[in-house]
Each structure stands twice: as structure tokens, then as C-alpha cells.
C-alpha positions as CSV (number, residue, x, y, z in Angstrom):
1,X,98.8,99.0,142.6
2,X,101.3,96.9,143.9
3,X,102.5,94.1,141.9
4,X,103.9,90.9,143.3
5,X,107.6,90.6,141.9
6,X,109.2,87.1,142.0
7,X,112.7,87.4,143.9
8,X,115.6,86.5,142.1
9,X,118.1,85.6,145.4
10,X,118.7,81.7,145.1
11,X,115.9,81.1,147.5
12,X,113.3,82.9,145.2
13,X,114.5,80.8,142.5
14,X,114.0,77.8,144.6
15,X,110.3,78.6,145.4
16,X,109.5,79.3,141.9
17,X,110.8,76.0,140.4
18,X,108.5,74.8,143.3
19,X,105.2,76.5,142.3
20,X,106.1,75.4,138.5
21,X,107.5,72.0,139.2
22,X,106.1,69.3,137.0
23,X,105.4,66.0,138.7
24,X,106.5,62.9,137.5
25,X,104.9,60.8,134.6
26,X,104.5,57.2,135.2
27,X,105.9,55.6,132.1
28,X,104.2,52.4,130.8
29,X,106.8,49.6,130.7
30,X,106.4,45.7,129.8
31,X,108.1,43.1,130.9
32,X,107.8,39.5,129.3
33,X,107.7,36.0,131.3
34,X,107.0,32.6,130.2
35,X,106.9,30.4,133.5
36,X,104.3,27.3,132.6
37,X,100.5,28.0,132.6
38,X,99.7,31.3,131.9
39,X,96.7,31.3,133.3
40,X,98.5,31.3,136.8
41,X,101.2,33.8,136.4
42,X,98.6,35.9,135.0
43,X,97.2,36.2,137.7
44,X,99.9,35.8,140.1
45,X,101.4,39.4,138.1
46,X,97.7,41.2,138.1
47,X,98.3,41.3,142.5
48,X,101.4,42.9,142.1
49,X,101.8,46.3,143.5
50,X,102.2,48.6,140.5
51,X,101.1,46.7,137.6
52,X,98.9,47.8,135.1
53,X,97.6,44.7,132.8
54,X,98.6,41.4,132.2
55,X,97.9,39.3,129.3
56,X,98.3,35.6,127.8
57,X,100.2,34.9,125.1
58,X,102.9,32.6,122.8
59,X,106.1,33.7,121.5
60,X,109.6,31.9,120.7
61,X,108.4,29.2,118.2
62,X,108.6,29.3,114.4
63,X,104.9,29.7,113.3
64,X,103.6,32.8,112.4
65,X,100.4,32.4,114.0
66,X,100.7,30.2,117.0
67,X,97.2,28.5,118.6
68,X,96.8,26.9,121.7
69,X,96.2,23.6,119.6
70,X,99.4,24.4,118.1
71,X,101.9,26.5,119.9
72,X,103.7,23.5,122.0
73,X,104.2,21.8,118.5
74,X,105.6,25.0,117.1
75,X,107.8,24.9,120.0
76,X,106.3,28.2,121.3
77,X,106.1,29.1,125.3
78,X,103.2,30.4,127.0
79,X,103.6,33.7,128.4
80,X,102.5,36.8,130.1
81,X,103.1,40.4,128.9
82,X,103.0,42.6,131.8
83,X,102.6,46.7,131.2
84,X,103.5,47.9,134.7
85,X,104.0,51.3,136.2
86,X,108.2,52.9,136.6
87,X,106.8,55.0,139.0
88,X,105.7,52.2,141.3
89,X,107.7,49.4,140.3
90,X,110.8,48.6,138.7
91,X,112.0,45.6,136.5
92,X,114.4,44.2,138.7
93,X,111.6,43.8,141.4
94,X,109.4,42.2,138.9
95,X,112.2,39.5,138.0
96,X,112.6,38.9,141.6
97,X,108.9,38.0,141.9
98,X,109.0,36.0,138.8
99,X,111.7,34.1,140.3
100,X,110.1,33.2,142.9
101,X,106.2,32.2,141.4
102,X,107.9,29.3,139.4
103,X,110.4,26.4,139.7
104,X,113.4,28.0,137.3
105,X,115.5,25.0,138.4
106,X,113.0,22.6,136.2
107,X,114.1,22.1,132.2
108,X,111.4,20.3,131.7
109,X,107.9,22.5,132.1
110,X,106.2,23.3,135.3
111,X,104.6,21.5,137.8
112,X,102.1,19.3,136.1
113,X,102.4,21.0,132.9
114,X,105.2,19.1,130.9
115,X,107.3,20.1,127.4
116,X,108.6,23.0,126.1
117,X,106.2,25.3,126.1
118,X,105.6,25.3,129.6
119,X,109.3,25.3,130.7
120,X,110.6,29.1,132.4
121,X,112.3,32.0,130.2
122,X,112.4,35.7,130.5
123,X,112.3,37.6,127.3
124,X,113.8,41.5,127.4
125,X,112.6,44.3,125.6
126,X,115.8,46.4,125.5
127,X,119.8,45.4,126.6
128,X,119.2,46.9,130.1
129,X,116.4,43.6,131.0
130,X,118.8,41.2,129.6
131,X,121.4,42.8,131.8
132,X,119.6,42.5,135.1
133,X,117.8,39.3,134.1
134,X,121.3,37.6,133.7
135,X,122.7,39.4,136.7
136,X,119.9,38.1,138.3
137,X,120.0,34.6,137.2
138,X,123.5,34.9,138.2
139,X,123.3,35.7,141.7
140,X,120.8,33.3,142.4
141,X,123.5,30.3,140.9
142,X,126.3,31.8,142.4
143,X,124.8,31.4,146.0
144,X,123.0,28.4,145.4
145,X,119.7,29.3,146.3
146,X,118.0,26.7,145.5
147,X,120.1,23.5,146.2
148,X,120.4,23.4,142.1
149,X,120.5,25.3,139.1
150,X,118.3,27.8,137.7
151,X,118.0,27.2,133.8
152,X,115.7,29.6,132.7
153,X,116.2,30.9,129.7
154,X,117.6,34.5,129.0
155,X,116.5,35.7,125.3
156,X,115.2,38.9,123.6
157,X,112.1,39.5,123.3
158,X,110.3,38.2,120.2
159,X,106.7,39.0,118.8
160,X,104.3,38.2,121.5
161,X,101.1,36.4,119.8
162,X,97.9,37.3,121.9
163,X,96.1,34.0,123.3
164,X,92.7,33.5,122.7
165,X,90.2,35.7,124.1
166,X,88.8,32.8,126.5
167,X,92.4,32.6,128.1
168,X,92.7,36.0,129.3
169,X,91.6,36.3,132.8
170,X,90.8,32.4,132.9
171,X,91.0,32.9,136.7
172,X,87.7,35.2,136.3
173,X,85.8,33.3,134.1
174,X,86.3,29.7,135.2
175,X,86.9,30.3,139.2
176,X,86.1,26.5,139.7
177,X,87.9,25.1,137.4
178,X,91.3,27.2,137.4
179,X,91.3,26.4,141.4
180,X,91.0,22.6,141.2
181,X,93.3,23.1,138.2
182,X,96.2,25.1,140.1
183,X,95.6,22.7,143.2
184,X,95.7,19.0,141.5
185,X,98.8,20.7,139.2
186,X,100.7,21.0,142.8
187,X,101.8,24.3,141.5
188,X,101.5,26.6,145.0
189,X,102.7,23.4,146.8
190,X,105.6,23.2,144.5
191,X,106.5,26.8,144.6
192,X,106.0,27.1,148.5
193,X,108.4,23.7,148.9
194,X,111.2,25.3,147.1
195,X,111.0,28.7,148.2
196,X,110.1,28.4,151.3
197,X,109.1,32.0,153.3
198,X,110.1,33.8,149.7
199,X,107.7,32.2,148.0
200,X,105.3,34.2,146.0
201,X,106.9,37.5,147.3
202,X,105.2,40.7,146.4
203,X,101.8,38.5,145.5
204,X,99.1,40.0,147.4
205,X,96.5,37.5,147.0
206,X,99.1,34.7,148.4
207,X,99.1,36.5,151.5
208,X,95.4,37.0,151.8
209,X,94.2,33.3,151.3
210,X,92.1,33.7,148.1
């Protein structure tokens, strides 16, 4: 009986390391953003291309066990902790749509939403996010992008408290009410005036009218 034998000529090799080759693994990465109410970049981040899950939260303050009653007194910032997909997105493309969902210009919140806790900041995991966040912030400053400023804040990450359950997806539960809330807040008209065509870039929704 014959038996097949695998060629050892450069070319043999090369088909073999085909039939064994190993595809790639998508690697589950988060990223951290507090830019004002997050029930809006929540779901601003869940209609972007390779992102997994997306969920409320409060970090940055000084209680152990920040509320929603108490996190602005606390002096913690709402936020979003994104797991998203290496494969299909990268960091630096998420920062680029962050920059653009929000006013970073704006020290003083967001939109309606006023204080501390509702003002813009981009918390990194590891040295490489703090890198391209700054680089990014940078760039933007350096070219005067927006007329003004950015002055988002630039930190590392700290523990992410989980908001309460009826936060998550507020957008799903309370369609009504989280419409004529993001409307009368003036937060799309805000964004759209100060980024003009590059606003909301990379969020599918904002280009489908719902």
C-alpha cells in the first residue's frame, strides 16, 4: 500500500504549516471610559463594530462602595467598562470613538449633566492605554481640533464598582424615557455641533436613525 509521505522541500513545509495552521484567538480586552451619563455611552459603545459587552459603573472616588445616591458626593465618575474583541477592534480605534461621543473640551460634566462625576476621563488597564490615550489627547491639542482644549483626564485604571442592576441597559428597559432624556440633555446636538461630520464615528445606530 502506498503511503502518502509529506515532502520535506521548503514548499512541503509550507503546505504543512498550512493544513496544521492554528487560527487566531480573539483575546477579550477592556477598555474604561467615563464620559457623563452612562446610560448613553453605553449604548453609544454596544453599536460599535467589535465589541463584546458594555457595562455601567463608578470608579475614581474614595468610597469603597459607591451608589448612585452617593457616588458624585464620593467624587466618583460614572463609567462604562467595555470587553471588546483584538481581533476586530483595537484600543486606539475605541479612543478615537470615545473622543468623538463626548465634549472632552468641557471640565465641568456633560451636556446637561453637571459636576464631577459626569465630567470625561479615560482610565487604562496597562502602560500601553495610557500611552496611546495621551498620544491621542495630544494630537488632538496640538492641531486644535476643536477650537479649545481637550481636558479629559488621563489616569489608571482603578476598581470599577458595578452600577445598579436597573442601570445596565437603561436604553432597553426605559426606551421612552432615556430618549426624551438624551434629547432635552442636548447631548447628540452637542456632540454633532462640535464635531461636526466626525461625530459619533464608528456608531452604527447614529447612522441608521434609531
Amino acid at each position: 500500500m502506498t503511503r502518502f509521505k509529506f515532502s520535506t522541500s521548503a514548499l512541503g513545509l509550507a503546505l504543512l504549516g498550512s493544513v496544521f495552521a492554528v487560527p487566531a484567538v480573539a483575546a477579550q480586552k477592556e477598555a474604561i471610559f467615563a464620559g457623563g451619563c452612562f446610560w448613553c455611552i453605553e449604548k453609544d459603545f454596544e453599536h460599535v463594530d467589535g465589541v463584546v459587552d458594555v457595562f455601567s459603573g463608578y470608579t475614581g472616588g474614595t468610597n469603597a462602595n459607591p451608589t448612585y445616591q452617593n457616588h458624585g458626593k464620593y467624587r466618583h465618575r460614572e463609567v462604562v467598562k467595555i470587553i471588546y474583541d483584538d481581533t476586530k477592534t483595537s484600543y486606539a480605534r475605541l479612543l478615537e470613538i470615545f473622543w468623538r461621543s463626548v465634549d472632552p473640551t468641557d471640565a465641568g460634566g456633560q451636556f446637561c449633566d453637571r459636576g464631577h462625576s459626569y465630567t470625561t476621563a479615560v482610565y487604562a488597564v496597562d502602560g500601553e492605554q495610557l500611552a496611546l490615550a495621551q498620544a491621542q489627547k495630544d494630537a488632538l491639542n496640538s492641531a486644535n481640533v476643536l477650537g479649545k482644549p481637550v481636558v479629559t483626564e488621563i489616569a489608571m485604571a482603578q476598581k470599577v464598582t458595578p452600577a445598579e442592576g436597573y442601570h445596565q441597559d437603561y436604553y432597553k428597559k426605559n426606551p421612552i424615557r432615556y430618549k426624551y432624556y438624551r434629547y432635552r440633555c442636548g447631548r447628540d446636538q452637542g456632540v454633532k455641533a462640535l464635531w461636526g461630520n466626525e461625530a459619533y464615528t464608528g456608531v452604527s445606530y447614529m447612522n441608521k436613525g434609531s
